[in-house]
C-alpha positions in Angstrom: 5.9 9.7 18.3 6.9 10.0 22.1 10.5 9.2 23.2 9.8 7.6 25.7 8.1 4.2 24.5 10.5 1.5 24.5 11.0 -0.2 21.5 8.6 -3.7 21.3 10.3 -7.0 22.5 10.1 -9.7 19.3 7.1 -11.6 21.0 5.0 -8.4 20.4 6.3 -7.7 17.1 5.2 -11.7 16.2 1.7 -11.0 17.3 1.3 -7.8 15.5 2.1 -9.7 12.6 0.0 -12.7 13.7 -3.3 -10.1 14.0 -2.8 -8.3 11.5 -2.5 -11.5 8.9 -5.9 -12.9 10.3 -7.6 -9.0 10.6 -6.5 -8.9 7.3 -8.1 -12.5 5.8 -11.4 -11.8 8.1 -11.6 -8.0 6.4 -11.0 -9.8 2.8 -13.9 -12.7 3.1 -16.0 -9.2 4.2 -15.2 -7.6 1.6 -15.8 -10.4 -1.2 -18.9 -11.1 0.3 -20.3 -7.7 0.0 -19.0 -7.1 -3.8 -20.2 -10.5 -4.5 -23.4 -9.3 -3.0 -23.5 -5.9 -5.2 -22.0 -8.0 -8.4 -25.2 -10.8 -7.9 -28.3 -8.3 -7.3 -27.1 -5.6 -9.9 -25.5 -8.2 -12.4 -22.1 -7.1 -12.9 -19.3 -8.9 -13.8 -16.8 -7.8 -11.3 -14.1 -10.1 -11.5 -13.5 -10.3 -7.5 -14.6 -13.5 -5.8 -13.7 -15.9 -2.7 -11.6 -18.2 -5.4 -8.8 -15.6 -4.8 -6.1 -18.8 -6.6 -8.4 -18.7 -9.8 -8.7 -14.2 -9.9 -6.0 -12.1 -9.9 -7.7 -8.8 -8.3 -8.8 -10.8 -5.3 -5.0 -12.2 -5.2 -4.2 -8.8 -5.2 -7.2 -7.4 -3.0 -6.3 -9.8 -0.4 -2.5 -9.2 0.1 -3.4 -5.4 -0.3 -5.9 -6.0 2.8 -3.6 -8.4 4.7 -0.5 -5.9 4.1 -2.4 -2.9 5.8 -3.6 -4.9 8.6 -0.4 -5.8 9.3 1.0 -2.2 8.8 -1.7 -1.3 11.0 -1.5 -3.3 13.9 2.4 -3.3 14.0 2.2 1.2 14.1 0.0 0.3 17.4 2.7 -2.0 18.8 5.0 0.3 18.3 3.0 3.3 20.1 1.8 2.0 22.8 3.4 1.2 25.7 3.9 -2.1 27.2 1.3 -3.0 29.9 3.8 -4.3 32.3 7.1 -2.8 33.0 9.7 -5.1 31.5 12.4 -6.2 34.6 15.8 -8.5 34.7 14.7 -12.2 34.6 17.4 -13.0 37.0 17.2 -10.7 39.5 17.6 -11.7 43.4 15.6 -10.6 45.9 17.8 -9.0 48.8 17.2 -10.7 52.0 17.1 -8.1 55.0 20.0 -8.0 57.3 17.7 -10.1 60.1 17.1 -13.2 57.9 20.7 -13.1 56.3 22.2 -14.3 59.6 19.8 -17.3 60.0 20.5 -18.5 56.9 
């Protein structure tokens, strides 16, 4: 990792968080639908559905998902670079040594 990316400020630490969790939901409804898919045409009994309350390996499938999104989105926070430099909220402007007099 480069030394010189400064460290994220908490707002994009709380949005990594934020996109990961609903990356992670939206990959999870994917993925049920297409096992539920496979487990319907081929006639399985894979015990993974939407009803993730009622299963325990969709429980577990869907914090695994939402966990690595998560992961994933805050390791790209952390890399990349703000787009903006970040600069003093309460910083002055100086007023040039023409105006300061008519003030």
């Amino acid at each position: 990792m480069d030394g010189n990316v400064p460290k994220p400020t908490w707002l994009r630490i709380a949005a990594a968080v934020l996109l990961g969790g609903m990356i992670g939901g939206i990959l999870f409804l994917i993925a049920t639908l297409i096992i539920g898919a496979i487990n319907d045409s081929m006639g399985m009994s894979i015990p993974i559905s939407l009803r993730a309350a009622e299963y325990l390996w969709s429980s577990v499938l869907l914090v695994i998902f939402i966990g690595f999104s998560i992961a994933f989105v805050w390791w790209k926070v952390e890399t990349t670079p703000p787009s903006e430099p970040e600069t003093p909220d309460n910083t002055v402007p100086e007023i040039p040594d023409e105006l300061a007099g008519k003030i």
